[in-house]
C-alpha positions as CSV (number, residue, x, y, z in Angstrom):
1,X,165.4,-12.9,60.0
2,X,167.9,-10.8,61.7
3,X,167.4,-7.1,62.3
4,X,170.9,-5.8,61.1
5,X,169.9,-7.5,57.2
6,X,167.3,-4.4,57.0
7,X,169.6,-1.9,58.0
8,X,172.0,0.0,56.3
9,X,175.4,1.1,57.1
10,X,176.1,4.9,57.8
11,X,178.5,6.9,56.6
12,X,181.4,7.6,59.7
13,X,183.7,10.2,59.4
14,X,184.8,9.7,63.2
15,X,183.4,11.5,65.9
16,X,181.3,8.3,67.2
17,X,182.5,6.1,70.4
18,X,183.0,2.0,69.4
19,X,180.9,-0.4,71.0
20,X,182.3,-1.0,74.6
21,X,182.6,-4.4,75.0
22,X,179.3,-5.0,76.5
23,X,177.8,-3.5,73.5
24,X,180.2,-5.9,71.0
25,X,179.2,-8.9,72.9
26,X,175.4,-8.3,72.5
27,X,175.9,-7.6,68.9
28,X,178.3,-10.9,68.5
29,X,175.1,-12.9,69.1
30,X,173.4,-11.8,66.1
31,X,175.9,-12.9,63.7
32,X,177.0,-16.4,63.1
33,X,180.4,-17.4,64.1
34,X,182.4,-13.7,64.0
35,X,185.6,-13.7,66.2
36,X,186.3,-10.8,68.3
37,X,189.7,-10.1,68.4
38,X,191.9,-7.2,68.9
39,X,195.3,-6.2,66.7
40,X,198.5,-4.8,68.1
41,X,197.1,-1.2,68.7
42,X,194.1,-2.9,70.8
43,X,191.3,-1.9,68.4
44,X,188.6,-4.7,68.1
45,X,187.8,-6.2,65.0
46,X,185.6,-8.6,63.5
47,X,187.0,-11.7,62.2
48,X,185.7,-14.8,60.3
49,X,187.1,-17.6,58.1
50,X,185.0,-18.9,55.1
51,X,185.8,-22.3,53.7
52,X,185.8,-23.4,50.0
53,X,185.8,-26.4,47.6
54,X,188.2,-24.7,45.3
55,X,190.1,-21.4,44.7
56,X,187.1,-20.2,42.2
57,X,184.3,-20.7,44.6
58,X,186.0,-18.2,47.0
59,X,187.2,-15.6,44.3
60,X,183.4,-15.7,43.6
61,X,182.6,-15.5,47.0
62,X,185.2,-12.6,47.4
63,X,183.4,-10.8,44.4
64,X,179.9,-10.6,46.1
65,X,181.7,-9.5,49.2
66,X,183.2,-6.3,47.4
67,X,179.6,-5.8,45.7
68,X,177.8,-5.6,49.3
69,X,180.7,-4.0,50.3
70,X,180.5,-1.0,48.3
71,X,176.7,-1.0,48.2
72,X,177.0,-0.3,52.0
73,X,179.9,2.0,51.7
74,X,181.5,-0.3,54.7
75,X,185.1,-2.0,53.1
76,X,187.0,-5.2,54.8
77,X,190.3,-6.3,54.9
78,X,190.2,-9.8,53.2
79,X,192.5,-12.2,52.2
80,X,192.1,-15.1,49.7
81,X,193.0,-18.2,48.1
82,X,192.5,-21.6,47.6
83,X,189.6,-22.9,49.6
84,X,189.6,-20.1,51.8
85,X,188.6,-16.5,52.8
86,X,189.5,-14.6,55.7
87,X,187.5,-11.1,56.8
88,X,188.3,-8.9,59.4
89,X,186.0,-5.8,60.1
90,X,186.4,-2.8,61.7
91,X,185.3,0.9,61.7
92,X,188.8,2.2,61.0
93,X,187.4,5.6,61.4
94,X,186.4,5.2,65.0
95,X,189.5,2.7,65.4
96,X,186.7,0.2,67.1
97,X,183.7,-1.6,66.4
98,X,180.3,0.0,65.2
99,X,177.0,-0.9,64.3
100,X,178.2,-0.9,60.5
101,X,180.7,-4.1,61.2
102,X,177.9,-6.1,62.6
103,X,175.6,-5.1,59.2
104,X,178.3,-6.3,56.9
105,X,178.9,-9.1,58.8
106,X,175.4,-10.4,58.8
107,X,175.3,-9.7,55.1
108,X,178.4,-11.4,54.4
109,X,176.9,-14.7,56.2
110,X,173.5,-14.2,54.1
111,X,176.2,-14.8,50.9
112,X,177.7,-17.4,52.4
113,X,174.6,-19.0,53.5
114,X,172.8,-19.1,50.0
């Protein structure tokens, strides 16, 4: 079982460093198939693509994903639709990655994987 499913994110108001990327890379390998990527401003982010038979299959996919999401106090930006959902994660506070991103990501796949 993987160690970040135990854990729980914290609360960041800033003030914390992101992961350098030697840190992000180490953390990449315990979650299954999470892009790391970077947007215009060069903050790294988390990104993944979830497919779906059908639009209702990922709304209800999208629904667990907010319930997990606000149990951990950790929220992503995701877009939907038929057959698909798309989730990046960041820690916007720290404008980087933290620990937190690589929780929800690993309880995101534990969803998915059901």
């Amino acid at each position: 079982m993987n160690d970040l499913l135990k854990k729980k994110c914290v609360s960041c108001e800033g003030g914390m460093t992101p992961f350098d990327i030697s840190k992000i890379h180490e953390y990449q390998k315990k979650v299954d198939g999470w892009d790391i990527l970077k947007n215009n401003k060069q903050i790294f982010f988390l990104e993944k693509k979830f497919v779906f038979k059908n639009f209702i299959e990922s709304q209800n996919f999208i629904n667990q994903v907010g319930k997990i999401s606000e149990e951990e106090g950790h929220h992503p930006d995701i877009q939907f639709g038929w057959g698909y959902a798309k989730i990046n994660i960041t820690t916007h506070a720290i404008e980087g990655l933290s620990e937190n991103d690589f929780i929800l990501a690993a309880k995101i796949d534990q969803i998915f994987n059901v």
